[in-house]
VMD Tcl script that draws the C-alpha trace (Angstrom):
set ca {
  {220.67 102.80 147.32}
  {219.42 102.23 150.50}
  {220.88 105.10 152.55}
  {219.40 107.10 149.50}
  {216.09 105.81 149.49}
  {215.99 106.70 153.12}
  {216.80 109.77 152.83}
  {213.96 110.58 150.24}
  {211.38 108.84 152.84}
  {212.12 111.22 155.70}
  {211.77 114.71 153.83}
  {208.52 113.92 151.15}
  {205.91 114.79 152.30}
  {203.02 112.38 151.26}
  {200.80 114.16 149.56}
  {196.51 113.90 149.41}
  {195.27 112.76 146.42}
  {192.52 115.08 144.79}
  {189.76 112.70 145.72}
  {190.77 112.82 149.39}
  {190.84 116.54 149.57}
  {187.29 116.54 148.00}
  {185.89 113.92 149.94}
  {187.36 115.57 153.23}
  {185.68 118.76 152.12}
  {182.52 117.20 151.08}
  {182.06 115.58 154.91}
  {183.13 119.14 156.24}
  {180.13 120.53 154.41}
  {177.87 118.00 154.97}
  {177.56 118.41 159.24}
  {175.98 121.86 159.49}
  {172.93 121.12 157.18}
  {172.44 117.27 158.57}
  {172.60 118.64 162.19}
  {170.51 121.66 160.91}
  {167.54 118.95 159.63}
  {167.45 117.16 162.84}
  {166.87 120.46 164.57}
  {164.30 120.74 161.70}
  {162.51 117.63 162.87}
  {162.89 118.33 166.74}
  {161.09 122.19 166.62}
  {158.74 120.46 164.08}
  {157.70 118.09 166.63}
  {157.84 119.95 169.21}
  {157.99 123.44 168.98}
  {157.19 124.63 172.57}
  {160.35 122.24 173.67}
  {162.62 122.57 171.13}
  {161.94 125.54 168.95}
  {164.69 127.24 170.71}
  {167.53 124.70 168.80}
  {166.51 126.32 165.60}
  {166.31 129.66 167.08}
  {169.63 129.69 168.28}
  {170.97 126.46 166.21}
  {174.13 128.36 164.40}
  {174.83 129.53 167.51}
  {174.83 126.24 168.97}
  {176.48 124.97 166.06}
  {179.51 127.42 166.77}
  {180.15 125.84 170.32}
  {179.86 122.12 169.08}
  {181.76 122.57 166.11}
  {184.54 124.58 168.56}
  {184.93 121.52 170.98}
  {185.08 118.80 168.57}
  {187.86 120.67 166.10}
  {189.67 122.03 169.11}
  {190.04 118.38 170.00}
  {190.81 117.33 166.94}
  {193.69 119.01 166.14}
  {195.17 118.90 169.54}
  {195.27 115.33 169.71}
  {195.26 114.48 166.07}
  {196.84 117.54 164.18}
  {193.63 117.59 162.23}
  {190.43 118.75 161.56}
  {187.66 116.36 162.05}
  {186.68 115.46 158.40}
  {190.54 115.31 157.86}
  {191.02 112.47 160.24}
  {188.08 110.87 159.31}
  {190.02 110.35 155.73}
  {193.57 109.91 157.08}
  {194.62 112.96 156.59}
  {196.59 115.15 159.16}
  {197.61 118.73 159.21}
  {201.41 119.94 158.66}
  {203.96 122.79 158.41}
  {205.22 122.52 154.66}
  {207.87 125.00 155.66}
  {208.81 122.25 158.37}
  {207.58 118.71 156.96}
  {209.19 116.89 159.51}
  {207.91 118.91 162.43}
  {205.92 116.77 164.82}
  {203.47 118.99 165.75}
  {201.29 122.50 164.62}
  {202.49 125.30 166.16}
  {200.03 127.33 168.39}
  {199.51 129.85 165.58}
  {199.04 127.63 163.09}
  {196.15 125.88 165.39}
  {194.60 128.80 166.34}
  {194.45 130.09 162.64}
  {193.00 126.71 161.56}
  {190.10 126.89 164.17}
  {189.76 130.52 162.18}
  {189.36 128.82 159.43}
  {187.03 125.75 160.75}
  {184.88 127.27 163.13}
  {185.07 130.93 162.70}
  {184.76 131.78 158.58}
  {182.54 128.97 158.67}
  {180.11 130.27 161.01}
  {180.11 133.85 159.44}
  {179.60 132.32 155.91}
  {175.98 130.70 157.18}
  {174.72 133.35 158.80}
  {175.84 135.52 156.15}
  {173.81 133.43 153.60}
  {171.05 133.67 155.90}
  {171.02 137.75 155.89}
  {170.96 137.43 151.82}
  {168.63 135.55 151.88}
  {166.38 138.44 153.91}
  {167.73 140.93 151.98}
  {166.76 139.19 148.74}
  {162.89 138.93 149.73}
  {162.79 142.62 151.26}
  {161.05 145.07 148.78}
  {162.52 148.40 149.73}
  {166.44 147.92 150.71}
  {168.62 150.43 152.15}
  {171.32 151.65 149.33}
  {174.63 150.18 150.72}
  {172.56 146.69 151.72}
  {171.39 146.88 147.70}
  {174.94 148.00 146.42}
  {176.29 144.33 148.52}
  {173.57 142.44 147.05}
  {174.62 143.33 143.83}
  {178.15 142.56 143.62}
  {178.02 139.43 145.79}
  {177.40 136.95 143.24}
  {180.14 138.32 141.64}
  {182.25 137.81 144.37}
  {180.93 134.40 145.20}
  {182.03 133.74 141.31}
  {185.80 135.33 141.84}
  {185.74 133.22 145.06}
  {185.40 130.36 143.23}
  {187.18 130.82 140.32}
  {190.33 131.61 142.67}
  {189.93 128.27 144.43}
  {189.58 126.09 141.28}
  {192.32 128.04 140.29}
  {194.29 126.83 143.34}
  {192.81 122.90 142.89}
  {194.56 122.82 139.57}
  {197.41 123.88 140.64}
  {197.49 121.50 143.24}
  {196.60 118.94 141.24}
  {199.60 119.16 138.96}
  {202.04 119.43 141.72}
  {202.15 123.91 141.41}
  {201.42 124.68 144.66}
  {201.42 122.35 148.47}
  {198.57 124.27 149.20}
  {194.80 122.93 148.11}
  {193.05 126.27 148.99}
  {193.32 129.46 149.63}
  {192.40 129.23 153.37}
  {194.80 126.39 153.82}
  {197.79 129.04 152.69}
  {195.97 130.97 154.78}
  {196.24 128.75 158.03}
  {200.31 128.10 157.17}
  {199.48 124.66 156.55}
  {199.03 121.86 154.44}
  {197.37 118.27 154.26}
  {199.70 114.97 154.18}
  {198.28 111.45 154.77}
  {199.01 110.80 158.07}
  {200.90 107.24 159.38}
  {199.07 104.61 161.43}
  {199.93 104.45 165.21}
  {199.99 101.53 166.76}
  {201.72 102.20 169.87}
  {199.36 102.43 173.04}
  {199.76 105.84 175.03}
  {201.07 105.67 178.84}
  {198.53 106.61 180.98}
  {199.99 105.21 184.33}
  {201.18 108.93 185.31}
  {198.01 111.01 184.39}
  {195.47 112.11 186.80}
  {192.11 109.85 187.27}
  {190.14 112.60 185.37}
  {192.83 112.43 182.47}
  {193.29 108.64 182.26}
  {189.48 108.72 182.03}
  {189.69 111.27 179.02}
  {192.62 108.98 177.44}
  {190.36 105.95 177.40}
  {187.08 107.11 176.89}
  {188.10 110.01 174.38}
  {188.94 107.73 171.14}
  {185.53 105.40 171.67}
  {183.95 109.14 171.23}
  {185.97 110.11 168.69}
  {184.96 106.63 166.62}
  {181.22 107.28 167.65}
  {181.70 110.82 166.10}
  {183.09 109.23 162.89}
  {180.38 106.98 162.87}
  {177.57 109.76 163.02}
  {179.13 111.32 160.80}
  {179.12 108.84 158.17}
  {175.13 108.13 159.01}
  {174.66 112.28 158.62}
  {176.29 112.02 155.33}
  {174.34 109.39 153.65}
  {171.36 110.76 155.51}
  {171.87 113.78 153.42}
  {172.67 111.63 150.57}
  {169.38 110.22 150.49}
  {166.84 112.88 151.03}
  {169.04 114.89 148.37}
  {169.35 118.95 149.00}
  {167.20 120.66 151.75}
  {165.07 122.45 149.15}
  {161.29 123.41 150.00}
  {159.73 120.02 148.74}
  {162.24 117.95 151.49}
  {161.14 120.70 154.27}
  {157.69 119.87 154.15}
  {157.35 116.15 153.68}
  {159.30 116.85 156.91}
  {157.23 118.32 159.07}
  {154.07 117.08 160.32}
  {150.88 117.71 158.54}
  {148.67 120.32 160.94}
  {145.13 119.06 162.08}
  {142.40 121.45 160.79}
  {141.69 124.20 163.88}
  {138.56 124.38 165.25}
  {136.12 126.58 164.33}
  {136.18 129.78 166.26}
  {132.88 131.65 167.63}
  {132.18 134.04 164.42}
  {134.85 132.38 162.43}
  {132.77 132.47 159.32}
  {132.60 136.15 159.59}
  {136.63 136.36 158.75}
  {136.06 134.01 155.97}
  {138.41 135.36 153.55}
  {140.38 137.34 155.26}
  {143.89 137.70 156.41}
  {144.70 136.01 160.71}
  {147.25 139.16 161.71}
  {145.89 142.34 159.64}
  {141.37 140.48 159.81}
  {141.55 142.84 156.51}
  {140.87 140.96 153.03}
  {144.39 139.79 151.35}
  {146.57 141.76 149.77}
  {148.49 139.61 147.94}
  {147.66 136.19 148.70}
  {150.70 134.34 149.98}
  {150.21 131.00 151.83}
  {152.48 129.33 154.43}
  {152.73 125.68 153.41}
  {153.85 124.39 157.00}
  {150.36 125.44 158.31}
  {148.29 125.97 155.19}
  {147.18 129.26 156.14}
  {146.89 132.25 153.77}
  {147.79 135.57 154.71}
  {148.84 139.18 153.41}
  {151.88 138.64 151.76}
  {153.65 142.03 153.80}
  {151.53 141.13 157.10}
  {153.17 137.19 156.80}
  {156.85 138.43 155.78}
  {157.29 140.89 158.54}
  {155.86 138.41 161.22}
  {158.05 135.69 159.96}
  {161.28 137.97 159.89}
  {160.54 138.53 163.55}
  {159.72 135.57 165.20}
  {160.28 132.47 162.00}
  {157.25 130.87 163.34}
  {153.35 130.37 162.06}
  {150.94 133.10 163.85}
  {148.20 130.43 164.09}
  {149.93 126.62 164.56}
  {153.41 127.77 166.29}
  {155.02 125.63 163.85}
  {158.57 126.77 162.73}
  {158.51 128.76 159.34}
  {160.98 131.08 157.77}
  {160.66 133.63 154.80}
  {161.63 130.89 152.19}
  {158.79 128.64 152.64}
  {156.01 131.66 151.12}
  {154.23 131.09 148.19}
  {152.38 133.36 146.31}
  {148.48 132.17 145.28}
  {147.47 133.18 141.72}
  {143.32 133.53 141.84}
  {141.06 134.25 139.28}
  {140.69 137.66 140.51}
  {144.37 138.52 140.28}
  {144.07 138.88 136.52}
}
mol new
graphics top color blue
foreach p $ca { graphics top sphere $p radius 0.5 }
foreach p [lrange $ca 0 end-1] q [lrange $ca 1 end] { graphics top cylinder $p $q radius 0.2 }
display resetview
């Protein structure tokens, strides 16, 4: 009985539970839009200094989010969020394969870093495209039929889920069979690595690298109840977080504009205000300027196309 149990312990593969996998993804999800409110915060504060982080931030993003997974899953066969649960990457066509192979890495950073990257800035462009009045065909014939692809999307990976729940499939998404890979809770170490023959420079990674790691895993945890608390990052949570503007002076002749829109000096045309600055302007004047440079034409502050509203007057009816 013993020989036998044995031999079922070195082939199984221990498999996630569904409230791992969700939990893993859940973290996964959570970075890019807690890192994306700090940034938030920082160009709010300071826009001259830091308005350049949310300029470029999903750029930025990319890099950060490269590093950290490629040193993840070289040293720990696992995405970030997946060691942060216990979980570690493995070959289900070889379960008792040590490591990834170098495909099966470089398709998982694919998956990690690369199709997450495109899928925020693609939600960004449909978001412009949404708010744009006249829209080329082929950009309106996309627009169309992408919630209906964002719908088959999901419906294939709940599809998957189940199946993984009830033992059908190894694989808990579509990406994952995508990678090669699967998820399997991965075994404590205890054993201390040998650092007597590595170089100064690599005994110094070896020892400083897992502190990092644990300060990573830390943040992350403090990101994710962050965004917990403060609940999604709709409009209300974007302005309670920026500062509230100080009234600007009053320029030389200022009453003589009284009523009339800061980039076009014409009367509005289609009130629309911007609630980061509390100015109202032409509702085409304020999109196009925002499109092109995502900042207030009078305070500086940090604005995109979402934070518009429209101003209902008496004299609209």
């Amino acid at each position: 009985m013993a020989e036998r149990g044995a031999f079922l312990t070195s082939t199984t593969v221990s498999r996630p539970s569904f409230f791992e996998v969700l939990a893993q993804e859940n973290l996964a999800s959570t970075i890019h839009p807690a890192l994306k409110r700090i940034a938030n915060f920082l160009a709010a504060s300071n826009p001259r200094v830091y308005g350049w982080i949310l300029q470029w931030f999903d750029e930025i993003y990319l890099v950060f989010n490269y590093c950290v997974q490629t040193h993840y899953l070289r040293n720990y066969g696992a995405s970030f969020a997946e060691t942060f649960y216990g979980l570690k990457r493995v070959s289900l066509n070889k379960p008792n394969a040590a490591f990834l192979t170098t495909k099966q890495k470089n398709l998982s950073l694919v998956v990690i870093v690369l199709i997450d990257y495109v899928k925020n800035k693609l939600a960004l462009l449909i978001e412009e495209w949404k708010n744009r009045s006249n829209l080329e065909p082929p950009k309106a014939l996309f627009l169309k039929y992408w919630a209906n692809m964002q719908v088959l999307w999901r419906a294939v990976s709940l599809a998957n889920l189940l199946s993984y729940m009830n033992g059908g499939t190894d694989y808990h998404s579509p990406l994952m069979r995508f990678a090669g890979v699967g998820l399997k809770n991965a075994e404590e170490e205890t054993e201390l690595r040998d650092t007597s023959n590595l170089s100064i420079w690599r005994r110094a990674i070896a020892l400083i690298g897992p502190g990092l790691a644990r300060c990573l895993e830390i943040s992350a945890f403090t990101l994710q109840f962050l965004q917990w608390w403060h609940g999604d990052d709709g409009p209300r949570t974007k302005l309670v977080a920026l500062p509230v503007p100080s009234a600007p002076p009053l320029l030389p002749g200022g009453q003589e504009y009284s009523g009339l829109c800061p980039l076009c000096l014409r009367p509005w045309n289609i009130e629309t205000v911007l609630p980061v600055s509390g100015f109202v302007f032409c509702y085409k004047c304020i999109f196009q300027h925002l499109k092109e440079t995502k900042r207030c034409p009078v305070t500086n502050y940090p604005a995109t196309t979402d934070d518009l509203l429209r101003i209902y007057s008496m004299r609209n009816h």
